[in-house]
C-alpha positions as CSV (number, residue, x, y, z in Angstrom):
1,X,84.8,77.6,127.8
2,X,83.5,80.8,128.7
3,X,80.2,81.6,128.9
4,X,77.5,82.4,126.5
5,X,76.2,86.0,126.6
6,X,73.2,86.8,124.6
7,X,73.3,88.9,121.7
8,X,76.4,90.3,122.1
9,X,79.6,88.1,121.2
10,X,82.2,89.1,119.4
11,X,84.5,87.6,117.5
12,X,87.4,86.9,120.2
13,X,84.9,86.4,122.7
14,X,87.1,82.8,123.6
15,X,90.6,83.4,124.6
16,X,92.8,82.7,121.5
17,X,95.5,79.9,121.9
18,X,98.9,81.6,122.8
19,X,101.3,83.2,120.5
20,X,104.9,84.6,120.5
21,X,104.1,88.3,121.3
22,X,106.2,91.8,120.7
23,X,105.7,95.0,122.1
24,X,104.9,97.5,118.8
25,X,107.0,100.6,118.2
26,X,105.9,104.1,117.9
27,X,106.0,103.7,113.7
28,X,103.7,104.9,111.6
29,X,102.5,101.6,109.7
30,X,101.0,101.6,106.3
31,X,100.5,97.9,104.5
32,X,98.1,97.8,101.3
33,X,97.9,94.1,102.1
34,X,98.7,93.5,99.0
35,X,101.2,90.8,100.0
36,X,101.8,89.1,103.8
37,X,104.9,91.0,105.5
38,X,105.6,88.1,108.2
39,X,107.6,90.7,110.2
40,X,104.5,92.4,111.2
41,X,101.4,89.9,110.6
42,X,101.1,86.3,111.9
43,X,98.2,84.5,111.1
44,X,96.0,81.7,113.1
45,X,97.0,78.3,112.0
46,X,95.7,75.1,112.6
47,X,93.5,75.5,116.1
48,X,89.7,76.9,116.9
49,X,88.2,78.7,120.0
50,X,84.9,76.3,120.1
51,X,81.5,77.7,120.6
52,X,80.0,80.0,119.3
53,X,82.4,80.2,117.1
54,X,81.2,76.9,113.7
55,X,84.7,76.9,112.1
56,X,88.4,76.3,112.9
57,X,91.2,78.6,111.7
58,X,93.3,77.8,108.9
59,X,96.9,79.7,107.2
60,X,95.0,79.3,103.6
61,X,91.8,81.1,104.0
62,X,93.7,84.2,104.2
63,X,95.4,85.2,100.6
64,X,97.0,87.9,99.7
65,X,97.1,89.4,96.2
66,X,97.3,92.8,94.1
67,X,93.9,94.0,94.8
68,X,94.8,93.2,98.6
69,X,93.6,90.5,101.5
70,X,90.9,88.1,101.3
71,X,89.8,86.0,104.2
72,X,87.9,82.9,103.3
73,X,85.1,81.2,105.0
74,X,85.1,77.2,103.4
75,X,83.2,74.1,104.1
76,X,85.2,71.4,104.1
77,X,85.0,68.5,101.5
78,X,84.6,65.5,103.9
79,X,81.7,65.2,106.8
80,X,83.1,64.5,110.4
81,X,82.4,61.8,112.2
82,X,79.1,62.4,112.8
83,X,77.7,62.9,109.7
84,X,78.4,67.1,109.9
85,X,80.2,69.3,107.2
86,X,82.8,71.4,108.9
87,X,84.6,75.1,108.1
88,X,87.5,76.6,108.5
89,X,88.4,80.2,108.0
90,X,90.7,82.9,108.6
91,X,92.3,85.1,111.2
92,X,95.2,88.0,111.1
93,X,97.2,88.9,113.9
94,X,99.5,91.6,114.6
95,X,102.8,90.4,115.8
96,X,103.4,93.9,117.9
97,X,100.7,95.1,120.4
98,X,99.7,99.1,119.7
99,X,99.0,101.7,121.6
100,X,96.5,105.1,121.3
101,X,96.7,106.3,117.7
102,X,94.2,106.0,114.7
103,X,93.9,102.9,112.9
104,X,92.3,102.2,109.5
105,X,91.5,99.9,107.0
106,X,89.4,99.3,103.3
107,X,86.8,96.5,104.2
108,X,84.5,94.6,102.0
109,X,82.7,92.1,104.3
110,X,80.4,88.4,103.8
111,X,76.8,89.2,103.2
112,X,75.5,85.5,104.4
113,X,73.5,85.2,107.4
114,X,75.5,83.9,110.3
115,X,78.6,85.7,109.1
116,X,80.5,87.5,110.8
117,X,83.7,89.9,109.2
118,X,85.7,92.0,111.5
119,X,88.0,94.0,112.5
120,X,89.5,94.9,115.7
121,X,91.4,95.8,118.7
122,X,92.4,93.0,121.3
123,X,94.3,91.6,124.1
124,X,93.2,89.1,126.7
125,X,94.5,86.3,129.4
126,X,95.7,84.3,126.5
127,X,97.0,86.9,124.5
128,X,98.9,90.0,125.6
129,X,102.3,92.0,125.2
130,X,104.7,91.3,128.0
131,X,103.6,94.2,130.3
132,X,100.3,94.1,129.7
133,X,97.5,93.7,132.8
134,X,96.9,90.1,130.8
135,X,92.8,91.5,131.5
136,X,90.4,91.1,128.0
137,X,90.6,94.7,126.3
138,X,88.9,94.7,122.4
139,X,87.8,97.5,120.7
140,X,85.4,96.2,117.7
141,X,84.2,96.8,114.2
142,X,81.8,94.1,113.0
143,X,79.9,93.2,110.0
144,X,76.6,90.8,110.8
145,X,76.5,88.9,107.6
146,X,72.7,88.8,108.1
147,X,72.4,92.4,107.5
148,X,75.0,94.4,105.4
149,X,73.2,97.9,105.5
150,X,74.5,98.1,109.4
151,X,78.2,97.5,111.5
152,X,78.2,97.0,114.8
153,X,80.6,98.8,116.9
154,X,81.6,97.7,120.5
155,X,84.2,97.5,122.9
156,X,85.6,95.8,126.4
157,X,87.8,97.7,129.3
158,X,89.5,94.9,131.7
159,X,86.3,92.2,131.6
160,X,87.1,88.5,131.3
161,X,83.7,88.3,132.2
162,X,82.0,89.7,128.9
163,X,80.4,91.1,131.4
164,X,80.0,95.2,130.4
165,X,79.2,95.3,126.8
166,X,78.8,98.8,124.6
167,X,77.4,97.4,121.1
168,X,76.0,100.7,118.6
169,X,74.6,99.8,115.6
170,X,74.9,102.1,112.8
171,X,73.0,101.9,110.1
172,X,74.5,102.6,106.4
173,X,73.0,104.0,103.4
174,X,74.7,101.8,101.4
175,X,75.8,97.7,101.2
176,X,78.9,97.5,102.8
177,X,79.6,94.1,101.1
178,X,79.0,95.5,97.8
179,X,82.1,98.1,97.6
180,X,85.3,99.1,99.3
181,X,84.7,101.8,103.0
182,X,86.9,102.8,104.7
183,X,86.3,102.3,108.6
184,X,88.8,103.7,111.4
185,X,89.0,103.4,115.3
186,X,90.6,106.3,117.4
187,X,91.9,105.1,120.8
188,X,92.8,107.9,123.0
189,X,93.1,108.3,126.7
190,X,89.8,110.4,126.5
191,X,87.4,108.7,124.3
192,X,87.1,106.3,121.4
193,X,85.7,107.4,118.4
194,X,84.7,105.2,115.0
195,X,84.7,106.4,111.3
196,X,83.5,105.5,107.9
197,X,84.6,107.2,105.1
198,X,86.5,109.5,107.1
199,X,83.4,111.0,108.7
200,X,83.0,110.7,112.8
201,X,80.0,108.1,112.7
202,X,80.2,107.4,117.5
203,X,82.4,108.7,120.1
204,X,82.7,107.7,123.2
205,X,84.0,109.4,126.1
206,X,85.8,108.0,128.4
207,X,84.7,108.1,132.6
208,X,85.7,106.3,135.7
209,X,82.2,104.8,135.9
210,X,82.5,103.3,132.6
211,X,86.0,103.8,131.5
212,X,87.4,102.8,127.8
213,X,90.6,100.5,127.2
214,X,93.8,102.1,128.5
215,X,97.0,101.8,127.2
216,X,98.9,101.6,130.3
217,X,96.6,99.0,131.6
218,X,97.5,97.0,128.1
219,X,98.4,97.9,124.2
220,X,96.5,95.8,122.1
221,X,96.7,93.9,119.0
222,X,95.6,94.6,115.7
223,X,92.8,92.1,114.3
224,X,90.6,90.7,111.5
225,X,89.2,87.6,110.7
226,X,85.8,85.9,109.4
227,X,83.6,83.5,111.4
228,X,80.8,81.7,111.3
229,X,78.1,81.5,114.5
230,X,76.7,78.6,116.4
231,X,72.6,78.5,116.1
232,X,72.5,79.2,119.0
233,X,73.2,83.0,118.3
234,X,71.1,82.8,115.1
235,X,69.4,86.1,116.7
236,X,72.0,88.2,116.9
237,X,74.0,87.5,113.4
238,X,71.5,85.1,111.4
239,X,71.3,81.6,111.0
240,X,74.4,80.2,109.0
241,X,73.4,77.3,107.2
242,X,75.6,74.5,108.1
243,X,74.4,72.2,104.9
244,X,76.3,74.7,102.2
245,X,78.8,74.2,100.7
246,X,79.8,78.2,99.4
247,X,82.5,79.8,100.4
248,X,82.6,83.1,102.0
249,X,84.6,86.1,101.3
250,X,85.4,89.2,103.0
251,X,88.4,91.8,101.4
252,X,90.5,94.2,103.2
253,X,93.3,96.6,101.8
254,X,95.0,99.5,102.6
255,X,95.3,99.1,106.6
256,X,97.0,102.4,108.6
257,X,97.9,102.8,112.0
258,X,98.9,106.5,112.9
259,X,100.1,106.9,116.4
260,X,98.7,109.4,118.8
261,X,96.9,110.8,116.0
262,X,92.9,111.5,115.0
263,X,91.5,109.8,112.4
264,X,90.8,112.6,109.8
């Protein structure tokens, strides 16, 4: 288990158990989501990555219908052993790894405290395309359930440590969890630069000091999923209350990827 950084784990902050892996083509990709294309899209099934993340990951919190994805957070019926409810939720996984380009996506995410609905950029020890550095690499969107009226952006360049964080908050005029935004990541060789609603919201240029994700160091895979967050992180995503029993939903539609191109 890696260790605990305060106030500012993500949502792969554990290395993910291994998957079959493909190198992505050059393709424009457009999916509304509206139904689960396995040639592109795995999802986590049936394992978790332990603290801090409370739940396991299960193929049925993530559904798929006309209006688009949902990704579920649920409490199980039965207590463990010890006398504890348990959850499981939902995580989707590109099958190819991606390189610079702009990638979107329609988001709706949990407003509960202790919530947290992503999505994201990543590749790691555990998880990476077959010439990649095998080094962590994410690039982050991030929805604190606690607080709807903000996202948190943030992003990792070859740190297995967690060591170099770069979390922005930007705060909204609006309740993310209440409608459909649309939020976009541009990955270039010179900066990274975030979007909502198609307007430039942080960019961040890339230095040798400091440098971003490169895609010759390692493409990364495309991301989202719901989780809920040990107490002991209660300060930086609220205190998920372990003794509910309602479920949790996040939406998504309409996801993009546009090679070598600026989001617009």
């Amino acid at each position: 288990m890696q260790r605990y950084l305060p106030l500012c784990v993500v949502s792969t902050m554990f290395a993910h158990m291994p998957l079959a892996v493909s190198a992505g083509n050059a393709d424009e990709i457009t999916d509304p989501l509206v139904a689960f294309d396995s040639s592109r899209w795995q999802i986590a099934d049936g394992w978790e990555n332990g603290y801090p993340f409370a739940n396991r990951w299960e193929e049925k919190a993530v559904r798929f219908n006309s209006k688009g994805m949902t990704i579920t957070l649920s409490p199980d019926k039965i207590l463990d052993e010890g006398g504890s409810r348990t959850f499981y939720s939902g995580e989707l996984r590109s099958r190819g790894f991606y390189s610079y380009g702009c990638y979107e996506i329609d988001m709706k995410p949990v407003s509960a405290p202790g919530v947290v609905s992503s999505f994201f950029l990543f590749s790691g020890p555990y998880d990476k395309p077959v010439d990649g550095n095998g080094r962590h690499n994410e690039i982050d969107i991030e929805f604190l359930g606690a607080n709807t009226n903000m996202v948190q952006f943030n992003f990792w360049t070859d740190d297995d440590d967690y060591s170099n964080t770069h979390e922005t908050l930007i705060f909204l005029d609006f309740d993310a969890s209440q409608e459909f935004h649309r939020y976009g990541i541009y990955w270039g060789e010179k900066y990274l630069e975030w979007f909502i609603d198609g307007r430039s919201v942080l960019k961040i240029r890339n230095n040798r000091f400091d440098p971003t994700p490169n895609a010759t160091h390692s493409k990364l895979r495309v991301m989202a999923n719901v989780w809920a967050t040990d107490h002991d992180i209660a300060n930086w995503a609220g205190h998920f209350n372990t003794e509910s029993r309602t479920k949790h939903t996040a939406s998504y539609r309409n996801f993009s990827y546009t090679p070598d191109a600026l989001c617009k």
